[in-house]
C-alpha positions in Angstrom: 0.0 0.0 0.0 1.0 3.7 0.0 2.8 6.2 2.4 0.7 8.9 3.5 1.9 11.5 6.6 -0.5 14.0 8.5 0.7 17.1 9.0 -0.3 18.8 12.4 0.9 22.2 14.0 0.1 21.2 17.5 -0.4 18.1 19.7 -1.7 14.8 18.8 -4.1 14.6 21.8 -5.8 18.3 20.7 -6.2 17.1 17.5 -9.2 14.8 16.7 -9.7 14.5 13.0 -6.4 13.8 12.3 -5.6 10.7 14.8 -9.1 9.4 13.1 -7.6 9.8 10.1 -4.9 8.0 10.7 -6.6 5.3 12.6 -8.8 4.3 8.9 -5.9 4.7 6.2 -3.7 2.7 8.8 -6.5 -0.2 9.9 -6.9 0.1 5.4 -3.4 -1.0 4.9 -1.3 2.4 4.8 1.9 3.6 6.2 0.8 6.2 7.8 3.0 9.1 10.4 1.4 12.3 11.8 3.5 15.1 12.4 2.9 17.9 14.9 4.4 20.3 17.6 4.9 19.4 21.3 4.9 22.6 23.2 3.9 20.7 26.8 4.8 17.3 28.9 2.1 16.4 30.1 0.1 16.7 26.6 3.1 15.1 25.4 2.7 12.2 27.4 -1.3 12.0 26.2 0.4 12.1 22.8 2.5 9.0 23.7 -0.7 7.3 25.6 -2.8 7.8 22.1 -0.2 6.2 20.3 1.0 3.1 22.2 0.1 -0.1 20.3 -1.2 1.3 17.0 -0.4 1.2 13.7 0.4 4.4 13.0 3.2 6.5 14.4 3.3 9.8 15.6 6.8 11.6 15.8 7.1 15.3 16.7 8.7 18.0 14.3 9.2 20.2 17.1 9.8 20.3 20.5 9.3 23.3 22.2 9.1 21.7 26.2 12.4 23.6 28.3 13.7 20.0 29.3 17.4 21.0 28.7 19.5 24.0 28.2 20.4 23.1 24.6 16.5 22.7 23.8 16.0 25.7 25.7 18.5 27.9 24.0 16.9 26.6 20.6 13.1 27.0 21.5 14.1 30.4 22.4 15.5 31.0 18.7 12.8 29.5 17.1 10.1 31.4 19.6 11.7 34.8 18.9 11.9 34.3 14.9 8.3 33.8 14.9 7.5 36.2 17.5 9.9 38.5 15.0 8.0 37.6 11.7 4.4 38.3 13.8 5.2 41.4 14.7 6.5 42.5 11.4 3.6 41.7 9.8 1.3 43.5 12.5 3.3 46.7 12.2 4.7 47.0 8.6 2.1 44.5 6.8 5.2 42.1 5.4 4.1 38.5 5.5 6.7 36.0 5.7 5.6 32.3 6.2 6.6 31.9 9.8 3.7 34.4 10.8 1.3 31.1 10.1 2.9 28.8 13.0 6.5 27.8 14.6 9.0 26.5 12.4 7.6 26.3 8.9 10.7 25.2 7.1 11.2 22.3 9.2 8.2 20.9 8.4 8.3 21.7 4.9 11.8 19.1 5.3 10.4 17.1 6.9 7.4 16.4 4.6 10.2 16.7 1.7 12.2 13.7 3.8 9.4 11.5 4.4 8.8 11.2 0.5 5.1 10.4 1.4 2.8 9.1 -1.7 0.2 11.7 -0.5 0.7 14.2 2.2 -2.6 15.8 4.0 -2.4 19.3 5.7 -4.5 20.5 8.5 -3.5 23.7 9.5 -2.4 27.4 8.5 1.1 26.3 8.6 0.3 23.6 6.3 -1.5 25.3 3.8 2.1 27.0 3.0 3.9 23.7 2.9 1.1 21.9 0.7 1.7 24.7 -1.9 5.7 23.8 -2.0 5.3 20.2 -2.1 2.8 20.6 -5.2 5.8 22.5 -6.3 8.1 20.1 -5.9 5.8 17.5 -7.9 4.6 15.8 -4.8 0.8 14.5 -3.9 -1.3 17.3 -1.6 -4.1 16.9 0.2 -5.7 19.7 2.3 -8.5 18.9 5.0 -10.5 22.2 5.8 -10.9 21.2 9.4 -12.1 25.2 9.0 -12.1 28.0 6.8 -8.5 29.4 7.7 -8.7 33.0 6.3 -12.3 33.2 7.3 -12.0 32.2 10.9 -11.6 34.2 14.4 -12.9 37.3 16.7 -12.8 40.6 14.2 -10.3 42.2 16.7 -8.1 39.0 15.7 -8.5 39.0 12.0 -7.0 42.6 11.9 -3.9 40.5 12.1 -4.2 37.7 10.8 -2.4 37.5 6.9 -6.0 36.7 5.7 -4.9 37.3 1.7 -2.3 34.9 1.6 -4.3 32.5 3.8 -6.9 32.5 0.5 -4.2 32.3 -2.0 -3.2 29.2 -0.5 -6.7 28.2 0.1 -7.6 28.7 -3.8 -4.5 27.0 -4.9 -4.8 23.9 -2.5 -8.7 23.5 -3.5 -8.2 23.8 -7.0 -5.0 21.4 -7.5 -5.4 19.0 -4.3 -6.8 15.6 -5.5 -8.1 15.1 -1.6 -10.0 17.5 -0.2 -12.8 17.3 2.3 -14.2 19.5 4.8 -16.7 19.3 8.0 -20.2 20.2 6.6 -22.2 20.1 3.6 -22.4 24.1 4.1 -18.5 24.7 4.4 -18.3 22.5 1.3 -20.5 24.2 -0.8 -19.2 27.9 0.7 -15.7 27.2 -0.2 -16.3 25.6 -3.9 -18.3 28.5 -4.4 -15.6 31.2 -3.0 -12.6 29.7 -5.2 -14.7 28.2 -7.9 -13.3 24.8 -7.1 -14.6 21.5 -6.8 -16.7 20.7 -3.9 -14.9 18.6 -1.0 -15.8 15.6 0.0 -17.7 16.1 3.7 -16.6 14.0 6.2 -18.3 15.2 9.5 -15.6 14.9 12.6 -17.5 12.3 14.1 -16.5 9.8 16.9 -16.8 6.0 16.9 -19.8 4.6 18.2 -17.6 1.8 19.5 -15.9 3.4 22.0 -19.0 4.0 23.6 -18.4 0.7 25.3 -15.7 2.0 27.4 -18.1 4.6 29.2 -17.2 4.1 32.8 -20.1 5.0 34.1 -18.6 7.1 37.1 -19.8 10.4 38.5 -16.8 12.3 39.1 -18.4 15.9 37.8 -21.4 15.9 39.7 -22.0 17.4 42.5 -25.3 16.7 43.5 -26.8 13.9 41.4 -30.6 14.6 41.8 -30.0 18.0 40.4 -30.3 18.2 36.1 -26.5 18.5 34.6 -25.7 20.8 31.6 -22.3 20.3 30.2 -20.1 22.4 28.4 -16.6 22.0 27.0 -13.8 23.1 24.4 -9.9 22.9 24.2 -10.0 26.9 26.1 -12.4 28.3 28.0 -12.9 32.0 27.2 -14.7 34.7 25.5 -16.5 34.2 21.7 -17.5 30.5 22.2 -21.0 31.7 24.0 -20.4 31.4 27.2 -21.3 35.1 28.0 -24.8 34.4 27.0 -25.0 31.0 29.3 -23.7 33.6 32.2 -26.5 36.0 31.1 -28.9 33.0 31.0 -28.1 32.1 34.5 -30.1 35.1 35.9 -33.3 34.4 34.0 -33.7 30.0 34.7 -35.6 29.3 37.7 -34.6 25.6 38.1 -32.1 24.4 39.8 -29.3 22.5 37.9 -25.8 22.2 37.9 -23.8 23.4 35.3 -20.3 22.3 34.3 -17.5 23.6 32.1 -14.7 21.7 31.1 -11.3 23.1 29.4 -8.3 24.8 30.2 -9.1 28.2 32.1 -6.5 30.7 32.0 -6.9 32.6 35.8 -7.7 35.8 34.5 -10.6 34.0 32.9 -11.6 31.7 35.9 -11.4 35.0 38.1 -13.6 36.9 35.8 -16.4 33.6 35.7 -16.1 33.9 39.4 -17.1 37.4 39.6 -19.9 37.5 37.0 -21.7 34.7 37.7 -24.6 35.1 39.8 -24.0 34.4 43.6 -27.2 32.1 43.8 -25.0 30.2 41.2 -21.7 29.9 42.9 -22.3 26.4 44.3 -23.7 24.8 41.5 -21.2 26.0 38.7 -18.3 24.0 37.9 -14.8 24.4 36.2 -12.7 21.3 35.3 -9.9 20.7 33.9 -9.3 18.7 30.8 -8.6 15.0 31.0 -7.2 12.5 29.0 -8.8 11.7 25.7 -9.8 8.1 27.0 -11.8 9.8 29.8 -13.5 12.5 27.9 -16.6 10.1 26.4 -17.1 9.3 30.1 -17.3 12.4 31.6 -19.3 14.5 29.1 -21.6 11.1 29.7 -22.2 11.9 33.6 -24.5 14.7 32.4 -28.1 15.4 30.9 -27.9 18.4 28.1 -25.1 19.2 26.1 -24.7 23.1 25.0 -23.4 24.1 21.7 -23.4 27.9 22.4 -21.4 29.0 19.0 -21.3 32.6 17.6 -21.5 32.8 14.3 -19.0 36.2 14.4 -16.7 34.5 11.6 -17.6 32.5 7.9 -16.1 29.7 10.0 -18.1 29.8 13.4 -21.1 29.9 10.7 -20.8 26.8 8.7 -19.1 24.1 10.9 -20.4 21.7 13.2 -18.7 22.2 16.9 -16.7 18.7 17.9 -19.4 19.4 21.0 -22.2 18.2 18.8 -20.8 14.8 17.7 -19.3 13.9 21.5 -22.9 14.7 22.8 -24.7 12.6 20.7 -22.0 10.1 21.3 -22.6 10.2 24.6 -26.1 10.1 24.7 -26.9 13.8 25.7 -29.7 15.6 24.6 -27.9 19.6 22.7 -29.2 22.6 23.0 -27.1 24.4 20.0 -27.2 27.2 18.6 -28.5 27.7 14.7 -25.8 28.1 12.7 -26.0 26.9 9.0 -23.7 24.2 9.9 -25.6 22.9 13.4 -28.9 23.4 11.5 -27.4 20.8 9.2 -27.5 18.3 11.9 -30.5 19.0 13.5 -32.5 19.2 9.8 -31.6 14.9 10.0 -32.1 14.4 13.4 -34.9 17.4 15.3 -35.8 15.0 18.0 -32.0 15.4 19.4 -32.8 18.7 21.5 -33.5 22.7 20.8 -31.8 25.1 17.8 -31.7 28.2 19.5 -30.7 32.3 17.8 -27.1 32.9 19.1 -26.3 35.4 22.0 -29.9 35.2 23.2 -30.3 34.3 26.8 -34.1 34.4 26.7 -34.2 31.9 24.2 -31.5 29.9 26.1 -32.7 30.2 29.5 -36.5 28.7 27.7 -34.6 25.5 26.0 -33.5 24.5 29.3 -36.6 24.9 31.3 -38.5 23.0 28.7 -35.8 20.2 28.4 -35.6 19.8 32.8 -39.0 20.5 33.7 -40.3 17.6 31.2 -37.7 14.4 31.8 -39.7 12.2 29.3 -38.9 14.7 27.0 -35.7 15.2 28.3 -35.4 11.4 28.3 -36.7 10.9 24.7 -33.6 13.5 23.6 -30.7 11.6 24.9 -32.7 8.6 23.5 -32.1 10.0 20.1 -29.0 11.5 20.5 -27.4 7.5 21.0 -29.9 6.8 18.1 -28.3 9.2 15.4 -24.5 8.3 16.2 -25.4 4.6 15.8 -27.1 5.4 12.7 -25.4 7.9 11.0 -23.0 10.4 12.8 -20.1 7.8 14.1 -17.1 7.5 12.2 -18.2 4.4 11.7 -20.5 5.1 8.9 -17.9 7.8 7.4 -14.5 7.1 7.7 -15.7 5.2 3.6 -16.0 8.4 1.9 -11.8 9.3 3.5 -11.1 6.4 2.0 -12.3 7.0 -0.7 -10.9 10.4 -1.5 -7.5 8.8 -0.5 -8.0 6.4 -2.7 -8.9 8.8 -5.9 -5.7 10.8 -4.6 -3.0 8.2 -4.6 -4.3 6.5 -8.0 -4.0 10.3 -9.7 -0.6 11.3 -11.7 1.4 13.2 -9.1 2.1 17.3 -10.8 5.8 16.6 -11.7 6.9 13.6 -10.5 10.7 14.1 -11.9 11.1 17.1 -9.3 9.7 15.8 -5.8 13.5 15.3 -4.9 14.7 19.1 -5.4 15.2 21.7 -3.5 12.7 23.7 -1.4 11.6 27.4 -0.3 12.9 29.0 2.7 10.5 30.8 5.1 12.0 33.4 6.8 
């Protein structure tokens, strides 16, 4: 079979899609390595947990943990030449490559070294190295986990090198044999932006299997007679609708408990403290991530899972949060909110929960109360939540169409195979 490597500009345990990914072209007979970033030990050693006993091999690019003074000294250099290259561009508007993630050029080598039948990029970063290694004659596929240049808080985007983000976008789309994105709505946004072909959708689903390892434990809970609402994403902080669950809060006249899970920088847990309502105080939690093996179980201790996103960016519009797939995995009923790419969910499968407007606490507060003060329908929810991941959103049912586009990839004529052994671009 063929080599493929997974490029990734973080680490393997915050990246979901892409140890999927690896898990189906592996179990179908690839070679398969991921690639990433290690900036912390103790994801690291999630990294090495995930990867014990499988098929598939992950091996970081980059180090950035201080565990000596030699790696120190380097992280340092490679820290400052991208703080350098950010800066430049936010003050004097001159892009140079290394604005898009740490230490472009080494993993532009080390795709080049690997001499991988197909590589597939998932990140800004990557979108740079895709376009050199279709220079260099070499197979390129992009997944559009998001819609890069289209994605973040407005204040954010000021800064962001948005044009070049789309010139790689339009180039990957267009010459990319692979190419599949997270929702029937991204897909037909982005063929329609760079008058491409459509990617193949492959939702970011979770198999339904692993539901079998639920540990059945109550570990969040406080005090179990009480409804749980859960709530959770890599960082907890502003833009990701939190502020109108807080507002919310002042309005529900039930109790409940509600939990948060992620990692909470202190300025953040200290504001939370202060601005949720003191009547609240005892029955609002903040956890800490755990180990991808554990998630499943935790988020499955509670009753209603919130998908609170605001649609400020192209991107927050058209995906479907991770949230939404993890709660119907774990048998929770959602109250999300209606953005194109949610709505596409909930169109296949209304009995799931509520579709609420964005940033409206009234509307919020109402979905809850109707869910909590009626627990057959409450009930009937997380009924069909387990019913539509065994049915149809589990990896199970589309890890085939991957495949498939893998497939279609690796059987095309490479651009120019004569030059996939040459030099390559320098990112300063």
């Amino acid at each position: 079979m063929s080599k493929i490597l997974i490029l990734i500009a973080g680490h393997l345990c915050a990246a979901p899609r892409p140890q999927k990914e690896a898990e189906a072209l592996s179990a179908a007979g690839h070679e398969v390595t991921v690639r990433g970033v290690w900036f912390d030990s103790e994801l690291a050693e999630r990294d090495r947990e995930l990867t014990a006993n499988r098929r598939w091999r992950f091996d970081p690019i980059l180090d950035l943990r201080p565990l000596s003074f030699t790696r120190r000294s380097k992280n340092i250099t490679v820290r400052a030449r991208r703080r350098l290259a950010y800066e430049t561009h936010t003050r004097f508007g001159r892009f140079t490559p290394s604005v898009l993630g740490y230490d472009v050029n080494g993993m532009l080598k080390s795709a080049l070294h690997e001499k991988a039948d197909l590589t597939i990029v998932h990140s800004e970063a990557g979108l740079w190295v895709g376009k050199q290694l279709l220079k260099q004659g070499m197979r390129v596929g992009v997944d559009f986990e998001d819609w890069f240049s289209e994605d973040l808080l407005p204040r954010d985007r000021i800064r962001r090198p948005v044009e070049q983000l789309r010139s790689y976008e339009a180039e990957l789309i267009g010459q990319c044999d692979y190419r599949v994105t997270t929702s029937h709505a991204l897909a037909g946004a982005l063929s329609t932006a760079y008058a491409a072909p459509r990617p193949d959708v492959v939702y970011n689903v979770f198999p339904f299997a692993e539901r079998a390892r639920i540990d059945g434990e109550m570990r969040d809970r406080s005090d179990r007679r009480l409804p749980s609402l859960h709530w959770f994403s890599q960082t907890i902080g502003e833009g990701r609708g939190l502020e109108t669950l807080i507002r919310s809060l002042r309005i529900i006249s039930v109790p409940l408990e509600i939990h948060l899970r992620g990692n909470c920088p202190e300025n953040t847990r200290q504001c939370l403290n202060r601005i949720v309502p003191e009547l609240w105080r005892g029955r609002f939690f903040i956890h800490p991530t755990v180990p991808n093996g554990e998630l499943l179980s935790r988020i499955a201790e509670h009753d209603i899972g919130l998908a609170l996103e605001v649609p400020y960016c192209f991107n927050r519009e058209l995906t479907v949060s991770n949230k939404v797939f993890q709660y119907l995995q774990a048998g929770l009923a959602i109250i999300a909110t209606d953005t194109a790419g949610q709505r596409e969910v909930f169109a296949r499968r209304p009995e799931i929960g509520s579709l609420i407007p964005a940033n409206d606490p009234h509307a919020l507060a109402t979905a809850i109360e109707n869910l909590v003060n009626e627990q057959t329908k409450l009930r009937l929810a997380k009924a069909a939540a387990v019913k539509a991941a065994a049915e149809e959103f589990c990896w199970e049912k589309q890890q085939d169409t991957l495949l498939a586009a893998a497939d279609v990839a690796l059987q095309s004529k490479s651009p120019n195979p004569a030059s996939a052994n040459l030099s390559f671009a320098t990112a300063s």
